[in-house]
N, C-alpha and C positions, 0 to 999 in steps of 0.2 A: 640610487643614492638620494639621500632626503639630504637636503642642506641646514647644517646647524651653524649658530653663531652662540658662539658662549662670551659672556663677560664676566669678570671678575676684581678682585682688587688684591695690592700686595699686601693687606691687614684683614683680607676676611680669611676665618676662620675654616673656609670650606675651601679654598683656593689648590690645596694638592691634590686633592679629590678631583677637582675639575679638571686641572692638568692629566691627570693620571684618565678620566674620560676624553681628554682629548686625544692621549698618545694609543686611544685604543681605535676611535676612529682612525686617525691617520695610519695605521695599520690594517686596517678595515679597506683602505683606500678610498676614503670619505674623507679627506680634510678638512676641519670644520674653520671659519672665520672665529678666531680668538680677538679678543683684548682686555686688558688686565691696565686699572688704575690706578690711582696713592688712597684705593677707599677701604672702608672695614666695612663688615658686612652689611652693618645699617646704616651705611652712608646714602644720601639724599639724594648727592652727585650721582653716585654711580648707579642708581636708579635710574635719574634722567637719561642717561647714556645710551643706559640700556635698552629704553622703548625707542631711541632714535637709534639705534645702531640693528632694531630688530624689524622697526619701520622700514629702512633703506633695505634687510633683505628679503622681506616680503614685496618690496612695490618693485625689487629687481625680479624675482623669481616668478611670480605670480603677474603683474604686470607689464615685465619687458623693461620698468622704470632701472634705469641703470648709473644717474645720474650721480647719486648719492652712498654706492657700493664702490666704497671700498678698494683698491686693485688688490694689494697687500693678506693675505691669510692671515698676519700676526700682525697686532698693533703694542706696543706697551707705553706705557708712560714712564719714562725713567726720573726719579726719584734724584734731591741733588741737580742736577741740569732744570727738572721741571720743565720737562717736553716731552711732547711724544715723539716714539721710532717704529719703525717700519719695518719686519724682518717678514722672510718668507716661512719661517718652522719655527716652533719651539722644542726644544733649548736653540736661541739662536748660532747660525754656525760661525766658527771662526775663532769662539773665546775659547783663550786657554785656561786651561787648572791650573793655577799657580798657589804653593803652600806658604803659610804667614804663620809663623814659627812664635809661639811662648817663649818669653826668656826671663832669666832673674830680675829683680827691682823691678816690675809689671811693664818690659817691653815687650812689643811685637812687633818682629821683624822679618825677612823674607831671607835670612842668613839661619842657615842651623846651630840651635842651640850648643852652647859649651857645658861642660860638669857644672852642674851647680846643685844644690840643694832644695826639695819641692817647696813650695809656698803651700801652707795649712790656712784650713781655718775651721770650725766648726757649724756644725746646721744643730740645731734645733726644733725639731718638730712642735713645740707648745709654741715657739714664737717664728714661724715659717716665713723664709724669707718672700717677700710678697713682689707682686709683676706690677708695672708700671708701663701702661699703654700696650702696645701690640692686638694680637688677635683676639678680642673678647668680643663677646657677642654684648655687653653691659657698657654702660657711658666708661669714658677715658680711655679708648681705645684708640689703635692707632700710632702716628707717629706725638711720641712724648720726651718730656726731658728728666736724664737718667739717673739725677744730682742726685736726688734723696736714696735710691736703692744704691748708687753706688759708695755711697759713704758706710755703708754698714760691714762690720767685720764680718760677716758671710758672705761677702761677695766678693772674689779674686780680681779684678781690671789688668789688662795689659793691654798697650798703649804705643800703637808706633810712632816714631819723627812726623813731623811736618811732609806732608809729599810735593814733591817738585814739578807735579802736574797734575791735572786731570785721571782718576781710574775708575772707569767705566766697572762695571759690576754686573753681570745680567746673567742669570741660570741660576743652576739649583749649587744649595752653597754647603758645605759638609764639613763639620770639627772631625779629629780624632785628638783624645784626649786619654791621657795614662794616668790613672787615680788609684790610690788606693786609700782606705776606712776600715775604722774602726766595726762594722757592720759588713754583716752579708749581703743586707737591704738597703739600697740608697741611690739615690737619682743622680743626674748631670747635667744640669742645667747650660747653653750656652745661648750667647746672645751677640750680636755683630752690631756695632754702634758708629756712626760719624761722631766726628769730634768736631766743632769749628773752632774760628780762630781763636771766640769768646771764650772756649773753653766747653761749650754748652754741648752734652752729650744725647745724639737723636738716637732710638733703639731702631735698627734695620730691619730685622730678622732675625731669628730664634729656632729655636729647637730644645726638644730633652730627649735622654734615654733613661729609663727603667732598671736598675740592676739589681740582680735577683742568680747568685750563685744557685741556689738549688734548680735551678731553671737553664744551667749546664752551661751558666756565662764563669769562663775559668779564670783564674790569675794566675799570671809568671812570678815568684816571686812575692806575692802580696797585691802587685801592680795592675790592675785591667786597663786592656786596650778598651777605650769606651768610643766606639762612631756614632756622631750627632748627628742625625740630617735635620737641618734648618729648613724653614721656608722661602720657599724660593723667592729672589728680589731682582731687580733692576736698579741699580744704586750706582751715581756717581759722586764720588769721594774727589770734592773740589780741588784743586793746588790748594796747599795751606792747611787743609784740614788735616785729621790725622783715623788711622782708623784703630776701633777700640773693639776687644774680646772680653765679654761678661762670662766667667763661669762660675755656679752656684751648684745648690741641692737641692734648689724650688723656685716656684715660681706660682706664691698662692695669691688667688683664686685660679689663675689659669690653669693648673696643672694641680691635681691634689694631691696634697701634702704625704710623702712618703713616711710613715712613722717607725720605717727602721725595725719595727718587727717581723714583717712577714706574712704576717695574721690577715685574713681573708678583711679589707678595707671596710665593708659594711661594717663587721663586727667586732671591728679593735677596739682595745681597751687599753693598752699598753702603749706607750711613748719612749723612744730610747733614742738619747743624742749620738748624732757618727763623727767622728773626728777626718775629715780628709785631708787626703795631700794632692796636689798636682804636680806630677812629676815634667819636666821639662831640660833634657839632658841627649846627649848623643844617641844614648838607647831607646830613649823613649822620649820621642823627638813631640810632644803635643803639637797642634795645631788647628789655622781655619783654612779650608779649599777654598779659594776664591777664583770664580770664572770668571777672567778679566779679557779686557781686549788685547789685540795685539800694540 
């Protein structure tokens, strides 16, 4: 077994990739030394990190220098607290999936939704709703504040109470969401935000899905089940804060722009707006998976 040490961050771009190489060693029965920052890919920090965390396993392995390894396989920096922790595996064990339910007037809440009627809004591909911070490989990446995209009539928010403690956050985080459009073609955008006290909304983690009926994704009704898997986070969601659900139908530059026709993307020419709904009701319960602690 060759000993690897991977480092990473919650806003680069390449992060599930990595994970996904690490859960293939650990299967290998090669456990590599993980750890995972608050960096985007071109962050400076987590460069540094990375020739000191790569130093300490060369002067242990090659050396015998033991001094500065590590005991722990998983390191993460949680996000929110602003510390590091210590697990021995990733996904850390212990946390549970717990579901954070879509509700009318843009709340989220951990109670299942009652009848009510979906929240629309429109996308428009000529004026594509645009991403603000997250995983970009270009300046403004990262953790950013959500003001401006969230004021725009293409973006859905739902919004839970104030929380009455500390919620730890850490694993891999999954929306399902029940949409239906005007369109065969059209994306879903979703996005997991802290809220503070100020009001000021930090983007967590993210995700989209693709949809594309001729591609045997089907509807009940009109209505698709859409599963988002976001990137994975370590986040804790202070007492006081509140946590927030972005759903959209873009996310341009990050993700390019869905134009609703279907047409091979090199070579479109055609533009066509979708009218969406977000259903949120007994049947079609929307939500975000969130790995919380016990």
């Amino acid at each position: 077994h060759v000993p690897v040490n991977m480092v990473s961050g919650w806003y680069d771009i390449f992060l599930p990739h990595q994970l996904a190489d690490y859960q293939t060693l650990v299967a290998a029965g090669n456990p590599p030394h993980l750890l995972i920052g608050p960096w985007t890919h071109r962050d400076g920090a987590g460069m540094a990190q990375q020739v000191r965390e790569t130093l300490a396993m060369v002067r242990a392995h090659l050396c015998d220098e033991v001094a500065d390894l590590r005991e722990a396989r998983v390191r993460l920096y949680v996000m929110g607290a602003e510390e590091w922790q210590d697990f021995p595996v990733w996904p850390p064990p212990g946390f549970v999936v717990k579901p954070w339910h879509l509700h009318a007037g843009g709340r989220l809440a951990q109670a299942s939704p009652a009848s009510s009627v979906p929240d629309r809004y429109r996308y428009d591909p000529a004026d594509p709703t645009p991403v603000i911070g997250g995983t970009l490989l270009s300046t403004g990446c990262g953790r950013r504040n959500q003001e401006r995209v969230e004021a725009r009539a293409d973006v859905l928010t739902y919004t839970s109470d104030a929380l009455s403690r500390d919620l730890d956050v850490i694993g891999n985080v999954e929306a399902r969401i029940f949409v239906s459009s005007s369109l065969e073609h059209f994306d879903v955008f979703v996005r997991l935000c802290d809220v503070d006290q100020a009001g000021r909304s930090t983007n967590v983690c993210d995700g989209i899905e693709r949809v594309d009926r001729s591609r045997g994704q089907g509807a009940e009704n009109g209505v698709f089940e859409i599963r988002v898997q976001l990137w994975p986070t370590a986040q804790r969601f202070r007492a006081g804060h509140r946590i927030r659900v972005q759903v959209s139908s873009g996310a341009h530059p990050r993700f390019i722009r869905n134009l609703g026709t279907g047409e091979p993307i090199a070579t479109a020419t055609a533009m066509r707006v979708a009218d969406q709904a977000v259903h949120h009701d007994p049947r079609r319960p929307s939500a975000v998976f969130l790995p919380v602690a016990p």
